[in-house]
Structure formats: structure tokens, C-alpha cells
GUVO-171481 format. One line per 3 residues: number of its first residue (from 1); their letters; for each residue y, z, x negated of C-alpha. Coordinates in steps of 0.1 Angstrom, whole numbers, m for minus. Layout:
BEGIN
NUM) a) Y Z X ~ ...
***
This chain:
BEGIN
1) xxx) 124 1664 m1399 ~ 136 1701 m1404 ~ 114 1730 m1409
4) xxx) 125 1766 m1406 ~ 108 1785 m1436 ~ 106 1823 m1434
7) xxx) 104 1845 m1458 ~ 95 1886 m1459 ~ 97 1912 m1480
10) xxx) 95 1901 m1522 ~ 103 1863 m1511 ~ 130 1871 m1490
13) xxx) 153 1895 m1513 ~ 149 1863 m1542 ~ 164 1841 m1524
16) xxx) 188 1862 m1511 ~ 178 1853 m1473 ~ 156 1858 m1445
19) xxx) 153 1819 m1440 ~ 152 1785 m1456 ~ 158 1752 m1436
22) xxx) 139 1721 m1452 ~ 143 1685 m1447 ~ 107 1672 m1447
25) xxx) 90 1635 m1438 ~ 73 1630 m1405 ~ 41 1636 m1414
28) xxx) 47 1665 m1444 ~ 20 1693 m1442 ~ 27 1730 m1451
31) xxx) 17 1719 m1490 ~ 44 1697 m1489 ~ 67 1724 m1482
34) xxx) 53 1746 m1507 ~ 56 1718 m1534 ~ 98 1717 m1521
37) xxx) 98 1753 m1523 ~ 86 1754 m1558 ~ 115 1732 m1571
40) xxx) 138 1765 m1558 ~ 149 1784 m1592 ~ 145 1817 m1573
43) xxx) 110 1811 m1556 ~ 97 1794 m1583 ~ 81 1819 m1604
46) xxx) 73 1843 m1572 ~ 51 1811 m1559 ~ 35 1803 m1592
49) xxx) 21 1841 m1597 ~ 11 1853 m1564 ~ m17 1844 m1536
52) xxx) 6 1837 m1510 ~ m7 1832 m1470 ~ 12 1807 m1442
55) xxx) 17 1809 m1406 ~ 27 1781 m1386 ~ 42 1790 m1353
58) xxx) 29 1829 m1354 ~ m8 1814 m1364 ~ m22 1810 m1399
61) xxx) m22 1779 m1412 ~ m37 1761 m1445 ~ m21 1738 m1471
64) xxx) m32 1711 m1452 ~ m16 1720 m1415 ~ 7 1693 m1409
67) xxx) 40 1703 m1394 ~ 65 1690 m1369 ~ 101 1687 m1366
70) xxx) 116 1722 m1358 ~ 84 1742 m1370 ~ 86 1779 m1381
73) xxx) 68 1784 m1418 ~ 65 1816 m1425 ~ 55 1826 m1458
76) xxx) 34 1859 m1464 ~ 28 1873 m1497 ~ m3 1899 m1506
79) xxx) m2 1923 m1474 ~ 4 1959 m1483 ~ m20 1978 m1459
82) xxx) m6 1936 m1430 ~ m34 1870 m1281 ~ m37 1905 m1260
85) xxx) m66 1926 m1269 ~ m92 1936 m1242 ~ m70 1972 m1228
88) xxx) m61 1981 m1266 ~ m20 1997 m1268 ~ m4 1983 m1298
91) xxx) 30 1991 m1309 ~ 53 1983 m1339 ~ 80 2011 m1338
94) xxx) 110 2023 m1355 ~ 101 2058 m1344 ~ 83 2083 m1351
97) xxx) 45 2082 m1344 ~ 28 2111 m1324 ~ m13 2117 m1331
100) xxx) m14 2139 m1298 ~ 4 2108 m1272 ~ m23 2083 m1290
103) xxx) m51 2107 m1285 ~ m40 2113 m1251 ~ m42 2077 m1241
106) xxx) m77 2067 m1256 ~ m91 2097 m1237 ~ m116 2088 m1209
109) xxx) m141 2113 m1183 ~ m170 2092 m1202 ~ m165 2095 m1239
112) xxx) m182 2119 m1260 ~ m160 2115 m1290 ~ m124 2108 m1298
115) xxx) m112 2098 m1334 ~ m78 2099 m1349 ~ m67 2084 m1379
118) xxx) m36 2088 m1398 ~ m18 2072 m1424 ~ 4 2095 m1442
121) xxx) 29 2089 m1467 ~ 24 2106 m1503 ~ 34 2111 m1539
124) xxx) 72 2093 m1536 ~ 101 2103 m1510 ~ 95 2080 m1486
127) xxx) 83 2042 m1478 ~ 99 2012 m1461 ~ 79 1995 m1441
130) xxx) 86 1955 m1429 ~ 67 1932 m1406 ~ 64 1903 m1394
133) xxx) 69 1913 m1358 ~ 59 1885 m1337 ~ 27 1877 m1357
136) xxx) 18 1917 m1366 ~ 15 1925 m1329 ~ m7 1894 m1323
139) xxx) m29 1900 m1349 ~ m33 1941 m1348 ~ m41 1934 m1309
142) xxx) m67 1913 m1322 ~ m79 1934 m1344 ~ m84 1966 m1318
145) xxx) m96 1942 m1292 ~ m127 1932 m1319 ~ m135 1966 m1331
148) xxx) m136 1975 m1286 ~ m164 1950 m1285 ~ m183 1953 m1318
151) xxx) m184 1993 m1319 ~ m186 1993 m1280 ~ m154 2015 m1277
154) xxx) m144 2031 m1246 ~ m104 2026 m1256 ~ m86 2025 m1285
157) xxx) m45 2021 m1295 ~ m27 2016 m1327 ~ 9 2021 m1341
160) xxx) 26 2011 m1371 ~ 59 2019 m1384 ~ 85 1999 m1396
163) xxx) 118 2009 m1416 ~ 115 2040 m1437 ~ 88 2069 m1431
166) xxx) 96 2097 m1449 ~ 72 2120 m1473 ~ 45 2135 m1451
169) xxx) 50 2118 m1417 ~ 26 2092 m1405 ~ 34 2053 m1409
172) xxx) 0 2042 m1390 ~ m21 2062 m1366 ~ m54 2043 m1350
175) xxx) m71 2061 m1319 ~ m105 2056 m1307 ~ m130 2069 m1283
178) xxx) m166 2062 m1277 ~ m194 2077 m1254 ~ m207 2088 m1290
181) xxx) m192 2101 m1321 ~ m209 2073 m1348 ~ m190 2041 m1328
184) xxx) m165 2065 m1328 ~ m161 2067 m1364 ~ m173 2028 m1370
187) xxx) m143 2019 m1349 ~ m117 2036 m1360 ~ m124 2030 m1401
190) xxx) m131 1991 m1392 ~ m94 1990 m1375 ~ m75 2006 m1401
193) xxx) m94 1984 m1429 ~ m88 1954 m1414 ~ m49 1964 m1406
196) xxx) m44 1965 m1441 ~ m59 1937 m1448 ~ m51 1910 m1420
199) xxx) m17 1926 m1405 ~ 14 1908 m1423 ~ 31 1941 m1433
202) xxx) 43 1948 m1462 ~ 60 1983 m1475 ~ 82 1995 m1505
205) xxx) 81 2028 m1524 ~ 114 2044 m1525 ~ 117 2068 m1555
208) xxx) 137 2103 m1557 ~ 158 2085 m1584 ~ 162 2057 m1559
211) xxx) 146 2035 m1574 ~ 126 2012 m1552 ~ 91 1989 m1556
214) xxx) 72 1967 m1532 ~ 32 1981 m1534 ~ 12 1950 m1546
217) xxx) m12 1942 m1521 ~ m41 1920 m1514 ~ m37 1882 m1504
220) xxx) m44 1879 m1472 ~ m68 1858 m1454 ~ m66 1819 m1467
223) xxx) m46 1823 m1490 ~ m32 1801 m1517 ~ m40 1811 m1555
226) xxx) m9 1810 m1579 ~ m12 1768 m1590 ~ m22 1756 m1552
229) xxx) m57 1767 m1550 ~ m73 1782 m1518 ~ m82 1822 m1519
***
């Protein structure tokens, strides 16, 4: 059977591509693939050394998910932070975020306190962001539809960039607002904590000498431990 394997940020400029087609046996699970994979002169060393995570159709998977013919792999290395959630706005976006349209749309006649957080880009000249789109969505709805029900939220919205934000200009902004300012606050840091740790998006630091690097950032949830050992 053939499985589509895709690969992001680090992974994909070694091989040179955004995808790799495997022929598998009925029956193959995703550490199957991985064990193929490793034979691959360009992933080889990338796989060894780093904790990477898997997603199987848009949903993580483990080494021992067993794939069909056709399957999507998608390979997600540490995440530099990263279903519909319960009335939260999410947005991945190419352009440029605006604090006052995200505050405006958490607002409600019944909350007592509003909360804004931004993510700003500092010390180099700017950072590229990349995502996982389909998956990134899912999972940052998810996420804002949890913190809604733990911290008893009124409303909240998150966007993240993707592509390049220059020096000074937001790349994530998360917007909350609760009948009182404590969920307010619990909210809003629990969202953008867990967006940069569960959201498969990944960013690089461009230099002023152009010089480029991807941020190392933590394994995500599950993952695999360089040598084929769970996280």
C-alpha cells in the first residue's frame, strides 16, 4: 500500500520536499514507516536526534497506529510556540494581526474583564512562521474551546501568523473576556501556553545578515525520543 508522508519545517528542507510517498505492507503501522524513513540519507540523522510527533489523517497518532493504503503521515518535529471549539474565532493568517478587531469580538454587555495577549517579535529582523494548516486550526480551536469551559470564559479568539512577521509586529494575539478579571487572566495565559506547546507551528529566525535558523522547540505531545522511544 502507499502512504503519503509529510514533512514541515527542518524535515522538509532535508529532503528537499514537502512530501514523501512510501510503499508499505497491509498491515505497516506509523513505526514501520519511521523505520523506512530512517534508511533515507537525508532524514536519517534529523530522525535519530530529535523527539519527533505523528499525525495520521490531521489526528496524532503513536508508533503503533496502523495505517491504510492512501494515509496522510505527517511528521512534526519539536513545535516552536505549535473539531470546532464551543463559539471560540480561530484564524491562521498571512496578514497582519490587529489587537483592537480581536478585542472587539470577545467583548460581551456581561464581562467585567477583557484580556489581550500579544506575541511580538524581538531581537532579530523578522520570523517565518509555518504550519500545519489543516491540523493547527483543529487543534488551536480545541485549545480555546478548553480554556472557554475550564476558566468559565465569556468568549475568547486567537490568531496566528504564518510567513514572515517582521521586528515589532505581533505573530499571535489570544483575546479573552470573563465576568471577572482572575478567569480573565487564567484564560488567556493557559491558551497561549498550550499554543506553544500543542499547535504544530514551527518558526525561523531571519538574521539582518540573512542568515536564517529554525528556533528549537519542545516535542510535542507523544512524541518519539531520538532511538524509537515514547516522550
Amino acid at each position: 500500500m502507499k502512504v503519503r508522508i509529510r514533512l514541515f519545517a527542518i524535515l522538509r528542507e532535508l529532503a528537499g520536499s514537502d512530501w514523501i510517498e512510501l510503499d508499505l505492507r497491509e498491515g505497516a503501522t506509523v513505526a514501520d514507516a519511521l523505520k523506512q524513513l530512517g534508511d533515507q540519507p537525508a532524514l536519517a540523522g534529523a530522525l535519530q536526534r530529535m523527539a519527533i510527533q505523528m499525525a495520521v489523517n490531521h489526528d496524532y497518532a503513536s508508533a503503533s497506529t496502523e495505517l491504510d493504503d492512501e494515509d496522510e503521515l505527517a511528521l512534526i518535529p519539536p513545535l516552536s510556540g505549535g473539531a470546532p471549539g464551543g463559539g471560540a474565532h480561530v484564524r491562521l493568517t498571512d496578514q497582519r494581526l490587529s489587537p483592537e478587531a480581536l478585542s472587539n469580538l470577545v467583548a460581551n454587555p456581561q464581562a467585567g474583564a477583557i484580556v489581550v495577549f500579544q506575541g511580538v517579535t524581538r531581537d532579530v529582523s523578522s520570523l517565518d512562521y509555518e504550519a500545519y494548516a489543516e491540523m493547527a486550526e483543529r487543534r488551536l480551536a480545541l485549545i480555546m474551546a478548553d480554556c472557554i469551559e475550564r476558566h468559565q470564559l465569556l468568549s475568547a479568539a486567537l490568531e496566528h501568523r504564518i510567513g514572515t512577521v517582521p521586528l515589532g509586529e505581533p505573530s499571535v494575539i489570544v483575546a479573552v473576556s470573563a465576568a471577572h478579571r482572575d478567569e480573565a487572566f487564567a484564560g488567556a495565559r493557559e491558551a497561549i501556553d498550550r499554543v506553544k506547546s500543542e499547535a504544530p507551528i514551527w518558526k525561523r529566525e531571519l538574521e539582518q545578515d540573512g542568515s536564517r535558523r529554525w528556533v528549537q522547540g519542545t516535542p510535542a505531545p507523544g512524541a518519539i525520543k531520538p532511538g524509537g522511544e515514547p516522550e
